[in-house]
C-alpha positions as CSV (number, residue, x, y, z in Angstrom):
1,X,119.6,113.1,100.0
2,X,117.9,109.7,99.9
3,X,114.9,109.6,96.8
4,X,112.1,107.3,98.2
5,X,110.4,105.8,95.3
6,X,106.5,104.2,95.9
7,X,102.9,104.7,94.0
8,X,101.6,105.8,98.0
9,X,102.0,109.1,98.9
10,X,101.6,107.7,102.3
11,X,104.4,105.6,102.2
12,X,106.8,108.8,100.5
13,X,105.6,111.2,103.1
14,X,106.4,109.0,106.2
15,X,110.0,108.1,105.2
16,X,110.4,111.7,104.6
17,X,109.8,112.4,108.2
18,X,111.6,109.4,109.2
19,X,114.6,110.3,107.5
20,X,114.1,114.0,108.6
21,X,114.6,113.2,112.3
22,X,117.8,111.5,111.6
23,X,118.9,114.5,109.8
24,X,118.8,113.0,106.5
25,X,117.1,115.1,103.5
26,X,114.6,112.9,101.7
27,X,112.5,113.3,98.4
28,X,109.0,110.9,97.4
29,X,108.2,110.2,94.2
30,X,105.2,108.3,92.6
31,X,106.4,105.6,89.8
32,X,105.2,108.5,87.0
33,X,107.0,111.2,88.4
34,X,110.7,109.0,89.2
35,X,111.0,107.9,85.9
36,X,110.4,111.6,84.2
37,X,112.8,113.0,86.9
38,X,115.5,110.7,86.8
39,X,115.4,110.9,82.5
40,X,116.1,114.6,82.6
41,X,116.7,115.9,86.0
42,X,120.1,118.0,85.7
43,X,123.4,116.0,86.9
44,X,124.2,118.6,89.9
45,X,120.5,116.9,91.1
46,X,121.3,113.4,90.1
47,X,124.6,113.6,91.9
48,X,123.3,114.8,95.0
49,X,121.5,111.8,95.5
50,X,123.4,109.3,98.2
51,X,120.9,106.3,97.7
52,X,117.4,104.8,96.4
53,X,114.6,103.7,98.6
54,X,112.5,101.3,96.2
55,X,108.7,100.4,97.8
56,X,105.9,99.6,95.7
57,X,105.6,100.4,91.8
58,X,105.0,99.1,88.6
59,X,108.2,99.6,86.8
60,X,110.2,98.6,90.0
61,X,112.1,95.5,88.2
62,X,113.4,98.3,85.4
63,X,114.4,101.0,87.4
64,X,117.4,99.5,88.7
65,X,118.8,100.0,85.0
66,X,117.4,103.1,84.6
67,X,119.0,104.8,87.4
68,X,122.0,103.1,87.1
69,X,122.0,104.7,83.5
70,X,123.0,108.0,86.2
71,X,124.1,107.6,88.8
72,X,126.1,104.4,90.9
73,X,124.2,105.5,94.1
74,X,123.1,102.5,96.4
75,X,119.9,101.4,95.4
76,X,117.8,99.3,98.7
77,X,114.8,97.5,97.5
78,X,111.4,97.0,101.0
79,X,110.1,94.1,100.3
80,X,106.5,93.0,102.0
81,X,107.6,89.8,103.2
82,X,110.4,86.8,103.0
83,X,109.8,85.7,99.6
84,X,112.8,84.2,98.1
85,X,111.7,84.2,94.3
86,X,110.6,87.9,95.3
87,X,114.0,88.1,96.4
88,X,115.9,86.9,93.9
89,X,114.1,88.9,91.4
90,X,115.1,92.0,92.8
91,X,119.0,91.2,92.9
92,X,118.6,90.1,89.2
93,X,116.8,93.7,88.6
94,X,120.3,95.2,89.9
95,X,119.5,96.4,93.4
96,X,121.6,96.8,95.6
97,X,119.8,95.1,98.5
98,X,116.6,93.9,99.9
99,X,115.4,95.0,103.2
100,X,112.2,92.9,104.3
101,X,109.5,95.8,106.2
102,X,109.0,96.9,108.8
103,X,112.6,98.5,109.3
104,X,114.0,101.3,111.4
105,X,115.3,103.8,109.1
106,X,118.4,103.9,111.0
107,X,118.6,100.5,109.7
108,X,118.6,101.6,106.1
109,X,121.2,104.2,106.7
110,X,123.4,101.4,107.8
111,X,122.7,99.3,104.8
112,X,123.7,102.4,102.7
113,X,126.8,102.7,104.4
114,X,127.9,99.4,104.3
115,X,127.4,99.3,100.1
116,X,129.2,102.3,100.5
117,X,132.1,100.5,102.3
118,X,131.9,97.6,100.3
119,X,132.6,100.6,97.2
120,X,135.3,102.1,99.1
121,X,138.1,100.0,100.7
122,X,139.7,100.4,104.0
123,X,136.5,100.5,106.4
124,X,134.8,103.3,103.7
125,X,137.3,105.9,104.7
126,X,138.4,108.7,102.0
127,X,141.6,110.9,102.0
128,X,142.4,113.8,100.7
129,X,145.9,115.3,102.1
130,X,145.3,115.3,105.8
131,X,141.4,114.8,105.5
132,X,140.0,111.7,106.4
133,X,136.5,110.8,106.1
134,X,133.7,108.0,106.6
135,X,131.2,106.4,104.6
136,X,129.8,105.0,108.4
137,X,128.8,108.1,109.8
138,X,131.7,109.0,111.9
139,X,133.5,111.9,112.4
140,X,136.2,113.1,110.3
141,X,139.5,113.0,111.2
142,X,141.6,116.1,110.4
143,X,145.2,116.0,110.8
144,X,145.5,112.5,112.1
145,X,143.0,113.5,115.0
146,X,139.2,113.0,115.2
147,X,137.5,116.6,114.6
148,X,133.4,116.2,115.6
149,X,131.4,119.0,113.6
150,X,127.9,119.7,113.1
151,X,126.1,117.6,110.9
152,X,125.6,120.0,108.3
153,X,129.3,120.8,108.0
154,X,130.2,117.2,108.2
155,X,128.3,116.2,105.4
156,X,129.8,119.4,103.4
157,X,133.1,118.1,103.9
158,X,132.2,114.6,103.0
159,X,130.3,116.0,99.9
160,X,133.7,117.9,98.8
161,X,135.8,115.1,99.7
162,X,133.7,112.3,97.7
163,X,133.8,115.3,95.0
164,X,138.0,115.6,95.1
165,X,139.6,117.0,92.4
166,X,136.9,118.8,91.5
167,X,134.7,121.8,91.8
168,X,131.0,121.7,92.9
169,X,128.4,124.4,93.3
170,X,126.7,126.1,95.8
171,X,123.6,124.8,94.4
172,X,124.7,121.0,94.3
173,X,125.6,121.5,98.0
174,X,122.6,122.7,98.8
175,X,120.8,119.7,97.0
176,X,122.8,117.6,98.6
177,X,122.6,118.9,102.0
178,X,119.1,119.6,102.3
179,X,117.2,118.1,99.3
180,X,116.6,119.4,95.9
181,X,113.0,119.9,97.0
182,X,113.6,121.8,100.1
183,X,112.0,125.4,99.5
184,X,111.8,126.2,103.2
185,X,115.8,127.1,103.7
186,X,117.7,129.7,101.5
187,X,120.2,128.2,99.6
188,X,122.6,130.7,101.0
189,X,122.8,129.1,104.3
190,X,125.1,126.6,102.8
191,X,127.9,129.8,102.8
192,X,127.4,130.1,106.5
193,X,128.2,126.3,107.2
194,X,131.0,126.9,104.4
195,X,132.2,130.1,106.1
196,X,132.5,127.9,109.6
197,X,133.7,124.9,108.3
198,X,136.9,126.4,107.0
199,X,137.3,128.3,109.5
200,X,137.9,125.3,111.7
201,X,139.9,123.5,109.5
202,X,142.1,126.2,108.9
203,X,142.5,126.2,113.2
204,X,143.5,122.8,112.5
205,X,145.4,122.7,109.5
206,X,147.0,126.0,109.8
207,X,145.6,126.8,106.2
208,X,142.5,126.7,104.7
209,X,142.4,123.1,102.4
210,X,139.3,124.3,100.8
211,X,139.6,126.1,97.3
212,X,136.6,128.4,96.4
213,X,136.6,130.7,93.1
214,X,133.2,132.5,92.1
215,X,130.7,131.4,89.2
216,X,133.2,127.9,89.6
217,X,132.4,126.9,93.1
218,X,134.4,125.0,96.3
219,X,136.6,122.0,95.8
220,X,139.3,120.1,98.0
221,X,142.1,118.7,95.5
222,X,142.0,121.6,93.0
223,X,144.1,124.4,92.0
């Protein structure tokens, strides 16, 4: 989920669609609202977050610290024009970088993946056992060949593999999957794209890599 962060609704509302068509979930929040939600908002919501869209707010040169206070998400700054000082500021603040508007949504995902690369070594790729994955958007590689999957059960698997070693909930797949804002899908959808995405790996694999125990939740890496 990307959290776009801007004092016009306008501007929160259009990235949402933007990011919607390129099957990316995508929350707005006014200056107010961020700084309330990202003080107290529970971590399964924090850690569904895969980056920060910064526009236009007062408190936009303190944020940086604040949300790095929960999260090392990739945090992108729009700036209105080429204004070096402007610039310079914003890197000081902590961002992560500054994209100069207009730009192609497609062109922020990019960015986000390359901070995520820069993160993660080896051209952003993750393993767990036989289960590669990419920060760059492509597919997965499962047993030393690529396995293309539907991009709802690529990004679980990318989810649980970021999340190795460790259990996560239905609920913080859900957030991270479709948004922690997104009231129009049940969350027990994400068991259906669960139920299909093992059942492909396990064709694969020969056994099933993910671990699931109720009330606990699904993990790759875990007992």
């Amino acid at each position: 989920m990307i959290v776009v962060v801007d004092n016009r609704e306008l501007v929160t509302s259009g990235y949402q669609s933007l990011f919607g068509r390129e099957g990316v979930s995508a929350a707005g929040f006014g200056a107010e609202e961020f700084r309330s939600w990202v003080e107290t908002a529970p971590e399964s919501d924090i850690s569904a977050v895969e980056a920060f869209l910064l526009g236009d707010f007062d408190e936009r040169a303190v944020a940086p610290r604040l949300i790095r206070s929960r999260t090392k998400a990739p945090m992108i700054a729009l700036s209105e024009g080429r204004n070096l000082d402007g610039t310079l500021d914003l890197f000081a603040a902590g961002v992560d970088d500054v994209v100069a508007k207009p730009v192609h949504v497609k062109e922020i995902l990019a960015r986000i993946g390359a901070i995520r690369r820069r993160e993660t070594p080896d051209t952003g790729r993750t393993t767990v056992g036989e289960i590669s994955v990419y920060s760059d958007g492509r597919d997965a590689e499962i047993g030393g060949e690529t396995m293309p999957l539907p991009r709802r059960e690529r990004r679980i698997l990318e989810y649980l593999v970021a999340n190795r070693g460790r259990r996560v909930t239905k609920q913080q797949l859900f957030s991270a999957i479709y948004g922690i804002f997104d009231e129009n899908v049940e969350e027990n959808v994400i068991e259906s794209h669960i139920s299909k995405l093992r059942k492909k790996l396990k064709m694969r694999l020969g056994y099933d890599p993910v671990s699931s125990k109720r009330y606990l939740g699904y993990g790759i890496g875990v007992a």
